[in-house]
C-alpha positions as CSV (number, residue, x, y, z in Angstrom):
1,X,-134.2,-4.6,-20.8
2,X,-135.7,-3.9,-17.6
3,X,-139.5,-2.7,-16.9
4,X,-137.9,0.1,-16.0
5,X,-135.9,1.1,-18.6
6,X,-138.6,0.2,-20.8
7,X,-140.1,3.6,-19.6
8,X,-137.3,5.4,-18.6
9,X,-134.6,4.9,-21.0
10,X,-134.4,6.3,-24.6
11,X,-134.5,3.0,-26.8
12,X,-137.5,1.8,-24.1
13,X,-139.8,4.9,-24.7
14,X,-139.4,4.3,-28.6
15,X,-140.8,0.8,-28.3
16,X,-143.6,1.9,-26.0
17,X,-144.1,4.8,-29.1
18,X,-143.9,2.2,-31.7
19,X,-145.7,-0.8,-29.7
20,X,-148.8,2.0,-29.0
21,X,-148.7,4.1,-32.0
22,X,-149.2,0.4,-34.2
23,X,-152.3,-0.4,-32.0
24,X,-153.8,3.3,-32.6
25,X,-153.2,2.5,-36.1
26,X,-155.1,-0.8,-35.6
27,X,-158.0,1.3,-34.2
28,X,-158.2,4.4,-37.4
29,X,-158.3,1.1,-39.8
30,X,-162.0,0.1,-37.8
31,X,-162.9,3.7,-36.8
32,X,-162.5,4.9,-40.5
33,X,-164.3,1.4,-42.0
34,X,-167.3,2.3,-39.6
35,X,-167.7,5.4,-40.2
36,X,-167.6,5.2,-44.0
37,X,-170.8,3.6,-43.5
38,X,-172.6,7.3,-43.2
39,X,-171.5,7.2,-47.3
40,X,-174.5,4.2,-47.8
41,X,-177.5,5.5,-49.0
42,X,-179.8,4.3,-46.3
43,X,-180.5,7.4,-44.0
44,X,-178.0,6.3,-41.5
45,X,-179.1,2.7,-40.3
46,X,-176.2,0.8,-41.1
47,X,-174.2,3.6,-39.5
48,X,-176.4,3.7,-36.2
49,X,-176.5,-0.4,-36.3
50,X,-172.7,-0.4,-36.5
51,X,-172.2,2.3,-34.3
52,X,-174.7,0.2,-32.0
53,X,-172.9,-3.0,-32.2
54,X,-169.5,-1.6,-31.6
55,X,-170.9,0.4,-28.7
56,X,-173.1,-2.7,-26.8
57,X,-170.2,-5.4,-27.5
58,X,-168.5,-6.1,-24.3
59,X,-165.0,-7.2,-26.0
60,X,-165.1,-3.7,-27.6
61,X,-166.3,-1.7,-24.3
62,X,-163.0,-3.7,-22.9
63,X,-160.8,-3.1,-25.6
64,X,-162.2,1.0,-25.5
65,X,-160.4,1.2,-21.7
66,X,-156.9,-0.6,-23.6
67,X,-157.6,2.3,-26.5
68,X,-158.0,4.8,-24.0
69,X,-154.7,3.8,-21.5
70,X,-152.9,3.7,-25.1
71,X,-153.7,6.8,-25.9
72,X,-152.4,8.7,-22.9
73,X,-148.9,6.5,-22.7
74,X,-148.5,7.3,-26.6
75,X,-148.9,11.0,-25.6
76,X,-147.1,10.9,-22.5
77,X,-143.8,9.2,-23.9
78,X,-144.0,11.8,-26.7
79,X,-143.9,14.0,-24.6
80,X,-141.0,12.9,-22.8
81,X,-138.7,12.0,-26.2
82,X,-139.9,15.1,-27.4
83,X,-138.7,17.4,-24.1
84,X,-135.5,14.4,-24.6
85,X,-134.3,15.4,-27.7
86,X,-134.5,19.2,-27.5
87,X,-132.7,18.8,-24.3
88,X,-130.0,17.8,-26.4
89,X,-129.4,20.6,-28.5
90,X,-127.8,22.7,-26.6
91,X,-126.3,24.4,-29.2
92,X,-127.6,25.4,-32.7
93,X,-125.9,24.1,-35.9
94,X,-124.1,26.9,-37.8
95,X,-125.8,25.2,-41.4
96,X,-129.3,24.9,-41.6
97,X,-130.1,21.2,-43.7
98,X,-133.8,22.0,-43.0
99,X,-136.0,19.0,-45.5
100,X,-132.5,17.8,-46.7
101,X,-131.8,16.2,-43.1
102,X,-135.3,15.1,-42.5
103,X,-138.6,16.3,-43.1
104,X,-140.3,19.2,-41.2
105,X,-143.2,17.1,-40.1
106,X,-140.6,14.4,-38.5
107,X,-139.2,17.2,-36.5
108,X,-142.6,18.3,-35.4
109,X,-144.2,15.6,-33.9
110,X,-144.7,17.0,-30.9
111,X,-146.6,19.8,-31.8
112,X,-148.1,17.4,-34.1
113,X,-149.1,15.0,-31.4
114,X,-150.4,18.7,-29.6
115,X,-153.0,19.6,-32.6
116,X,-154.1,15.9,-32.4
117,X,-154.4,15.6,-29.0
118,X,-156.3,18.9,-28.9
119,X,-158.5,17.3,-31.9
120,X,-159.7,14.1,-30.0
121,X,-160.7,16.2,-27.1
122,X,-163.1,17.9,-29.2
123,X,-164.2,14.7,-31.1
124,X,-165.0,13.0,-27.4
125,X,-166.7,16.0,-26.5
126,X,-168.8,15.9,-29.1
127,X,-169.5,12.0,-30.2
128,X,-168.5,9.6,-27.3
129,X,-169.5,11.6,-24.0
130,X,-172.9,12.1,-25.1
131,X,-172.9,8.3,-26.0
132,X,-171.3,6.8,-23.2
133,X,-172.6,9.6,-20.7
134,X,-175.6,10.5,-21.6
135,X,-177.3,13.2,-23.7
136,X,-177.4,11.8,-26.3
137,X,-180.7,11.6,-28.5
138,X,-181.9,7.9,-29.9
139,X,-183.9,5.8,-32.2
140,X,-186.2,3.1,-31.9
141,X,-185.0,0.4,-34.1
142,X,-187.7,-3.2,-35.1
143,X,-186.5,-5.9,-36.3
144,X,-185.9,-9.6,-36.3
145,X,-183.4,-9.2,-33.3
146,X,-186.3,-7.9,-31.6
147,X,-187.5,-11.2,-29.6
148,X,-189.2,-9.4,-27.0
149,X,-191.9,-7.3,-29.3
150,X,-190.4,-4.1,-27.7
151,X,-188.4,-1.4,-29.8
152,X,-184.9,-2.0,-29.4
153,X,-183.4,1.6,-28.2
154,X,-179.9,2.9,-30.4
155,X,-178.3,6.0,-30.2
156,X,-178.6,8.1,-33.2
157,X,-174.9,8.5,-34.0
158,X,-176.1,9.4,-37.7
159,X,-178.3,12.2,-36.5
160,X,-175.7,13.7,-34.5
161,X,-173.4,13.6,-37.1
162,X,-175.4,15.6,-38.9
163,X,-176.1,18.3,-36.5
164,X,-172.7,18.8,-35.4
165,X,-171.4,18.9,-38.9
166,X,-174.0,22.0,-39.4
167,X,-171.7,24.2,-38.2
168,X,-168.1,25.4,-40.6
169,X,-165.8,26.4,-37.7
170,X,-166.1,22.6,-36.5
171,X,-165.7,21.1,-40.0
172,X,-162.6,23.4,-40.6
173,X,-161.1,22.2,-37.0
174,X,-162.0,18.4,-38.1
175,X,-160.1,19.1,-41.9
176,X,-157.1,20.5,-39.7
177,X,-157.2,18.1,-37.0
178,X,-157.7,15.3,-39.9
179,X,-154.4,17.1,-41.8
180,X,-152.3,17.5,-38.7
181,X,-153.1,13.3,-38.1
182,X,-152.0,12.6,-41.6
183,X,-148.4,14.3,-41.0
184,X,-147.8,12.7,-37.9
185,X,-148.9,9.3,-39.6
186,X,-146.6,9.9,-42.3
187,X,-143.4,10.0,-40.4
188,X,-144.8,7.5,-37.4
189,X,-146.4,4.4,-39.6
190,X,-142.3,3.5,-41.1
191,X,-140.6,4.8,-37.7
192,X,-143.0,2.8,-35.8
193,X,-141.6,-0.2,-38.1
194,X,-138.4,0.7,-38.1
195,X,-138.2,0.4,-34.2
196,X,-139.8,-3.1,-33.7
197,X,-136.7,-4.1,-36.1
198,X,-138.4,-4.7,-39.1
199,X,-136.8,-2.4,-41.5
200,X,-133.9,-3.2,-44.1
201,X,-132.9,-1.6,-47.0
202,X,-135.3,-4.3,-49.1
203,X,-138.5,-3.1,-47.8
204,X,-137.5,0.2,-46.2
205,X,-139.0,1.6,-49.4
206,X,-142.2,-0.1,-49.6
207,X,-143.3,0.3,-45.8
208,X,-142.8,3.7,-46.5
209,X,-144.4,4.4,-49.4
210,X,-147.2,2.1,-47.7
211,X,-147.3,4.2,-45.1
212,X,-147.1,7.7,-47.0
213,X,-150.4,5.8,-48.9
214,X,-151.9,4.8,-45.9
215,X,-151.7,8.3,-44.2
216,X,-153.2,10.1,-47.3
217,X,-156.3,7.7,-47.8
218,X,-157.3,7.3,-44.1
219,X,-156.7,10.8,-43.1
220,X,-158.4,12.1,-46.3
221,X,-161.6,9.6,-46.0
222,X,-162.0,11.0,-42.0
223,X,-161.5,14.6,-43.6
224,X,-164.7,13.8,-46.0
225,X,-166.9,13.1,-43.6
226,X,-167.5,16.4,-42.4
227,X,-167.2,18.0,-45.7
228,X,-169.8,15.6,-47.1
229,X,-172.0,16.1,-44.2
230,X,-171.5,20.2,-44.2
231,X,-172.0,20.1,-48.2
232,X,-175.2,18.0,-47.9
233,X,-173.5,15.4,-49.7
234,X,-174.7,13.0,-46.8
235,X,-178.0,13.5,-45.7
């Protein structure tokens, strides 16, 4: 298979699905392990210091630009096999198999992918542009890393948690977005599989189920946040 076909053809823009889809999963294993830290009972520091660390780290500012071209290539060959496949229905089916052909949520990844897409706008808008941009309010952290007796300056990821959580039309777009992520993860995590090659009739089963497990418990930790923040659950 040529470079070009690898884009272009229909088997190629599966792989680059599968290949980019597997490293997004890679990155809501970290993202959701980080930000569970807001649940320790320390006002936010091991948040902010994690936050800090992942935010300072030049491997992770260089991996963030490999996140961020991932991203948009996942999206754009959606796009395409999505705009592919209704292109070839040209006509309807006279019987309706609805769930007993596939599930809903497999044949609604694209506007899936839309809702999610439209959710990390929002969640850059409101947590990494003020970060990486500027405008973002911080906190003056002492400590032993301190070596020059001068306060070591952290953005205060906790606090702005906090106040954007305040309000319940953002914490109801975050549930949705949160839900919409964990029906595209449960079709994409096995089909991802499935197109590197690795699926058989012996563990077909299991990475599903895996993946049915894995969408529930990620997506349902990221959807807590916000409610536990909204609640005063997390203060």
């Amino acid at each position: 298979m040529t470079w070009k076909q690898v884009f272009t053809s229909s088997i190629g823009k599966k792989l680059v699905m599968g290949l980019t889809g597997l490293f997004l999963i890679s990155f809501l294993i970290v993202h959701v392990g980080l930000n569970a830290c807001i649940w320790v009972p320390d006002h936010g520091e091991t948040f902010n210091k994690g936050a800090n660390f992942m935010g300072t780290m030049i491997l992770v500012r260089i991996i963030e630009v490999g996140l961020f071209l991932g991203i948009l290539l996942h999206v754009y060959q959606g796009y395409l096999l999505t705009a592919q496949n209704n292109s070839r229905r040209s006509q309807n089916y006279t019987a309706g198999y609805g769930n007993k052909g596939s599930s809903w949520y497999s044949r609604s990844m694209g506007l899936l992918g839309t809702l999610i897409l439209l959710f990390l706008i929002m969640h850059i808008y409101h947590f990494w542009t003020p970060s990486r941009l500027g405008g973002m309010w911080g906190i003056h952290e002492l400590g032993e890393a301190d070596y020059n007796n001068g306060a070591v300056h952290i953005h205060n990821l906790y606090g702005e948690m906090i106040q954007v959580f305040q309000n319940p039309v953002v914490v109801i777009l975050y549930v949705l977005g949160c839900l919409s992520l964990a029906y595209h993860l449960a079709h994409g995590f096995h089909s991802a599989f499935r197109t590197m090659g690795l699926h058989n009739r012996r563990y077909a089963k299991m990475i599903r189920n895996f993946g049915y497990g894995f969408s529930i418990v990620v997506c349902l930790a990221f959807a807590m946040m916000p409610v536990s923040i909204y609640f005063g659950w997390v203060k």
